[in-house]
C-alpha positions in Angstrom: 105.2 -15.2 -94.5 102.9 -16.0 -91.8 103.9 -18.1 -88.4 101.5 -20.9 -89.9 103.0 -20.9 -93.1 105.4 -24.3 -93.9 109.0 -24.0 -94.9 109.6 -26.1 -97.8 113.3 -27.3 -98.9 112.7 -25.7 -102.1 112.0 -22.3 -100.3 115.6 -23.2 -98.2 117.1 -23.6 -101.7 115.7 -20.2 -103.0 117.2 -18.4 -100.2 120.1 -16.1 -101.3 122.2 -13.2 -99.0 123.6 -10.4 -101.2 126.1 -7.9 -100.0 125.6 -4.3 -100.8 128.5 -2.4 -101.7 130.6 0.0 -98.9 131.5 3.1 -100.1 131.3 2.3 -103.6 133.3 -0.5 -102.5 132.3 -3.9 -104.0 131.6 -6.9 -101.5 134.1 -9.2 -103.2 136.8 -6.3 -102.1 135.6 -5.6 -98.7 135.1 -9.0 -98.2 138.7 -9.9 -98.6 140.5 -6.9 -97.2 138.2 -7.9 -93.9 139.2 -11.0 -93.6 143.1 -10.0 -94.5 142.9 -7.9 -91.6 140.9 -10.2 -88.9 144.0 -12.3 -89.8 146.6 -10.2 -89.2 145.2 -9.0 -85.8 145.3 -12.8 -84.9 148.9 -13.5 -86.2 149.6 -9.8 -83.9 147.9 -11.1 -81.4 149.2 -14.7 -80.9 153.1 -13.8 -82.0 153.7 -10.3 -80.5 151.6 -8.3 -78.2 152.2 -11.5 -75.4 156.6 -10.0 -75.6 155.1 -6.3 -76.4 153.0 -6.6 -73.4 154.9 -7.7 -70.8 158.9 -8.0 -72.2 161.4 -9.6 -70.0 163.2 -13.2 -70.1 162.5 -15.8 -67.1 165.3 -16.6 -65.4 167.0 -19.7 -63.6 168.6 -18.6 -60.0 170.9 -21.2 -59.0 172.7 -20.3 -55.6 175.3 -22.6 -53.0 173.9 -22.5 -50.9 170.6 -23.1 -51.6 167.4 -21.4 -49.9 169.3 -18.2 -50.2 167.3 -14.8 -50.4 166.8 -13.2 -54.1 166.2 -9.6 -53.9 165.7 -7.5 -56.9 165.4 -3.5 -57.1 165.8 -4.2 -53.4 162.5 -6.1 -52.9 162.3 -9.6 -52.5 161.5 -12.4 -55.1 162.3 -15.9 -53.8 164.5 -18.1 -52.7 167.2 -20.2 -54.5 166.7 -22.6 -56.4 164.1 -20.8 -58.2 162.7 -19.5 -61.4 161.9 -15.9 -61.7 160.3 -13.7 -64.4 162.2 -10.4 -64.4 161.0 -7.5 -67.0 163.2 -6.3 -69.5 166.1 -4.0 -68.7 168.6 -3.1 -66.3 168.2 -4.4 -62.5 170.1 -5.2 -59.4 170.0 -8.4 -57.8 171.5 -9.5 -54.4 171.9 -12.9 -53.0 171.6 -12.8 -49.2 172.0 -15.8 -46.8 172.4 -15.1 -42.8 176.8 -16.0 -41.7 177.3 -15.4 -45.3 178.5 -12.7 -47.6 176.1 -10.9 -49.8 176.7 -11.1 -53.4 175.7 -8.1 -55.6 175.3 -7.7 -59.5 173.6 -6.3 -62.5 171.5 -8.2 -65.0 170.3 -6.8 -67.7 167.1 -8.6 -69.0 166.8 -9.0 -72.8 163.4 -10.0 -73.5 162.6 -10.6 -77.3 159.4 -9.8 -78.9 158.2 -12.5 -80.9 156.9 -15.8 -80.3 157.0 -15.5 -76.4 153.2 -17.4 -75.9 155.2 -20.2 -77.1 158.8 -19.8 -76.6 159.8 -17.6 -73.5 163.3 -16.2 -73.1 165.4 -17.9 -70.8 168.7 -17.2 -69.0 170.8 -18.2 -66.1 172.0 -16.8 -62.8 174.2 -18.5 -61.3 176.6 -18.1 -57.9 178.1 -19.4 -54.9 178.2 -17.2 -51.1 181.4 -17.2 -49.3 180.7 -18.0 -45.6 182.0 -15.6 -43.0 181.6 -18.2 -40.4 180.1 -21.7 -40.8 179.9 -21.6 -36.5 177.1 -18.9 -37.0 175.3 -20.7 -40.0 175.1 -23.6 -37.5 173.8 -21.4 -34.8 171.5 -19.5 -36.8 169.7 -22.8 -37.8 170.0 -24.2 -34.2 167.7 -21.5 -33.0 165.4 -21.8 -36.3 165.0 -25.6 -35.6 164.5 -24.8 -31.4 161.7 -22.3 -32.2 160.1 -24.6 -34.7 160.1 -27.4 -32.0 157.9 -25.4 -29.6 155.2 -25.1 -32.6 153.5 -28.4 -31.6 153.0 -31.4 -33.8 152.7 -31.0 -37.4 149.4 -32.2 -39.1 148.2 -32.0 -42.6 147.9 -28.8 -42.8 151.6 -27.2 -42.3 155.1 -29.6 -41.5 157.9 -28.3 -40.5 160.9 -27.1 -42.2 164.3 -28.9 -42.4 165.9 -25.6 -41.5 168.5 -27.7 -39.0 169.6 -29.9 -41.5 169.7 -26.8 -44.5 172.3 -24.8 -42.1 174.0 -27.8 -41.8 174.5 -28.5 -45.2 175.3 -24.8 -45.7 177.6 -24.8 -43.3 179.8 -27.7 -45.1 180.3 -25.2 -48.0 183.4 -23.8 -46.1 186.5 -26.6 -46.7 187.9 -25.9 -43.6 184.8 -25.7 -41.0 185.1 -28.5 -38.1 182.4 -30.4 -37.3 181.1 -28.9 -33.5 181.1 -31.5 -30.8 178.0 -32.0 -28.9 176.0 -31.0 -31.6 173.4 -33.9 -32.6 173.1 -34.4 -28.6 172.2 -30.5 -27.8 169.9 -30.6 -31.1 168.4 -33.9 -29.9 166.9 -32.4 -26.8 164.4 -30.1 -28.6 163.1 -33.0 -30.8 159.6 -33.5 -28.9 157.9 -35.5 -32.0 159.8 -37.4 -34.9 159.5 -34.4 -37.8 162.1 -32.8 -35.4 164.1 -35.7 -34.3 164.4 -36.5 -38.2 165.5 -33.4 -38.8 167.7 -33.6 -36.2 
C-alpha cells in the first residue's frame, strides 16, 4: 500500500493480528500464563519486596525529658520526641541528656514482611532520665542561652532556640530541686533582642 493510497473503515475492519505459536505452545496458553505471571510480579511487588527490601519497624521515642539524644549502634539518630526507622534485628539504644543519667537498652526490631507500602510496623520506646543534678541542667542551659545571645538578631532565615526555657523545664523533673535565686535577673542581662528576653 502506497503513501497516497486512502485508508478506508472497511480496510480498519479487515485488519486482524494473529499470534503464532511459542514453542509449540499455542497463543491462547502463552497468552494467559503471561499475563498470570505479569500479575503476580505486581502483587510481589506491591505486597513484599517494600518489607523484603528494607525490614525493620518505625519506632516512636518518647523520653522525659524531652530533646534528649537518641543514639543507636552508638551513632546518633535524633532527638526525643521523635520517630525513627530502625532495621530489623537486634540493636542498642542509649538516651543521653547533659546533668542526667544515661539510660541503656536493647531493642530488638521485628519488622514483618507483608503489606509494609501500606501498613508499616510500629512500636514504642518509651523512658524517663534520672537527673544527677538539676543545678547543672540549669547551668548547662544558662551558658547555651548566653552563647545564643551573642549570635545577633534572628531573621527569617534561622531563630533561636528555647534551650533556656527546655533546661528549665528539664530541670523541674527532679521533685526536690529548689528553684535558684537570682536566676530570671542573671538570665535577663543577656537578652539583647526579645527572642531572648522571651526565652528568658
Amino acid at each position: 500500500m502506497s503513501d497516497n493510497t486512502r485508508i478506508t473503515r472497511q480496510d480498519i475492519d479487515n485488519v486482524s493480528v494473529r499470534l503464532h505459536p511459542i514453542l509449540g505452545v499455542e497463543p491462547r496458553v502463552y497468552v494467559v500464563v503471561l499475563f498470570g505471571l505479569a500479575v503476580l510480579a505486581a502483587l510481589f511487588l506491591l505486597f513484599f519486596f517494600p518489607g523484603l527490601r528494607n525490614p525493620g519497624a518505625s519506632y516512636e521515642f518518647t523520653v522525659d525529658p524531652p530533646g534528649s539524644a537518641i543514639v543507636i549502634d552508638g551513632a546518633y539518630a535524633g532527638s526525643a520526641p521523635c520517630r525513627l526507622f530502625v532495621p530489623a534485628g537486634r540493636h542498642d539504644v542509649r538516651i543521653e541528656r547533659p546533668g542526667f543519667n544515661s539510660h541503656a537498652s536493647v531493642i530488638v526490631s521485628r519488622g514483618r514482611v507483608f503489606g509494609t507500602l501500606f501498613y508499616k510496623p510500629a512500636a514504642e520506646f518509651k523512658t524517663a532520665l534520672e537527673p544527677v543534678d538539676a543545678r547543672s541542667v540549669l547551668s548547662t542551659g544558662v551558658a547555651s542561652y548566653a552563647s545564643w545571645a551573642l549570635a545577633g538578631s534572628p531573621s527569617e532565615y534561622y531563630q533561636i532556640p528555647m534551650v533556656l526555657s527546655d533546661a528549665a523545664r528539664a530541670a523541674m523533673i527532679q521533685p526536690e530541686a529548689k528553684r535558684p535565686a537570682g536566676l530570671a535577673g542573671a538570665v535577663s542581662s543577656y537578652a539583647v533582642h526579645s527572642q531572648s528576653m522571651r526565652d528568658a
